[in-house]
N, C-alpha and C positions, 0 to 999 in steps of 0.2 A: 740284140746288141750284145757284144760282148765286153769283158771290163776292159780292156787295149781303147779299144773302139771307145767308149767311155771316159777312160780318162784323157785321151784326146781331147775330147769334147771339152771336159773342166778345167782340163790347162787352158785350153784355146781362150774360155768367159774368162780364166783368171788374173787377167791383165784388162786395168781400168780401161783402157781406150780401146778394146775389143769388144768388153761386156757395153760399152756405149753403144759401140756399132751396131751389136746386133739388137739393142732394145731398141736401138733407133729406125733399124729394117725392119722388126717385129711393129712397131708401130706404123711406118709406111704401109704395109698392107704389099698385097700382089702386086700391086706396082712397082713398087721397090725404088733405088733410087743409084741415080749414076755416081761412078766414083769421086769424081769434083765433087759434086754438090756432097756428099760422106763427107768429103776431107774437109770442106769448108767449116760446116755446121758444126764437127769435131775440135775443129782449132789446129788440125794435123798435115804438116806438108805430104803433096800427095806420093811421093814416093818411100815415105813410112808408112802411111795408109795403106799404098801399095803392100806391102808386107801384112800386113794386119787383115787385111780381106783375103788373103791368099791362107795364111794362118786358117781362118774359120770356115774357107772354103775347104782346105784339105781336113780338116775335126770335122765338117758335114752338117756344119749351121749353118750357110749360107749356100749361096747360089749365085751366078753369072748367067748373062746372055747378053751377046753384044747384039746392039741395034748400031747400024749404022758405025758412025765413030766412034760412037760411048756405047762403056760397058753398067750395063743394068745388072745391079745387086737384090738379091730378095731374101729374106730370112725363109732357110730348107724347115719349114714347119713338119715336114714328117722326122728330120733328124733330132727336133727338141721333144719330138714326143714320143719316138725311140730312146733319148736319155733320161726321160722323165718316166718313162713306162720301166726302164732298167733299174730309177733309184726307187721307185716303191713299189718293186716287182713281188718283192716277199714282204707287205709291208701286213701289218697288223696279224701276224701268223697263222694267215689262211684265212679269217674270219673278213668278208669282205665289205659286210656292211659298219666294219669299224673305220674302213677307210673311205666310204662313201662320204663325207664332206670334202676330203682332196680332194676326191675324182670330181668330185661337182665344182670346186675353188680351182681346176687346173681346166675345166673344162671352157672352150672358147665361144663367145657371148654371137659372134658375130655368123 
């Protein structure tokens, strides 16, 4: 990942009802969830949603696929570990078992 690419990604989280969105994808799991049911649960009309999903689609957190009439959202799990692999890429100065409690605290249970 490069820093462009990067700071995309941190502007995209750094607006409250974005950073909702995607914990709230991150939490749906693979199944992810249509844009209605996003808007609702957020409290957000769906055509500022609209904007907001597009946002973290184009930063590369998220994901689409329409089924049918509705479009299914998922959190893009390889792009949060793309920007997590970038912010502690040079972390503990080479020596990696100083960073080995991150790697284990970022690491996914599931």
């Amino acid at each position: 990942m490069d820093t462009s690419t990067a700071l995309s990604a941190l502007q995209a989280l750094s607006h409250e009802t974005r950073l909702e969105v995607f914990r709230l994808l991150m939490r749906a799991g693979p199944e992810g969830l249509a844009a209605g049911d996003i808007a609702t649960t957020c409290g957000v009309r769906q055509n500022t949603m609209s904007s907001h999903l597009s946002i973290l689609t184009q930063a590369g957190l998220i994901v689409s696929e329409r089924d049918g009439r509705t479009i299914l959202y998922r959190a893009n799990v390889g792009g949060i570990q793309n920007l997590l692999g970038f912010l502690i890429e040079d972390c503990c100065g080479g020596n990696p078992a100083e960073c080995q409690p991150l790697i284990q605290q970022l690491a996914c249970p599931c």
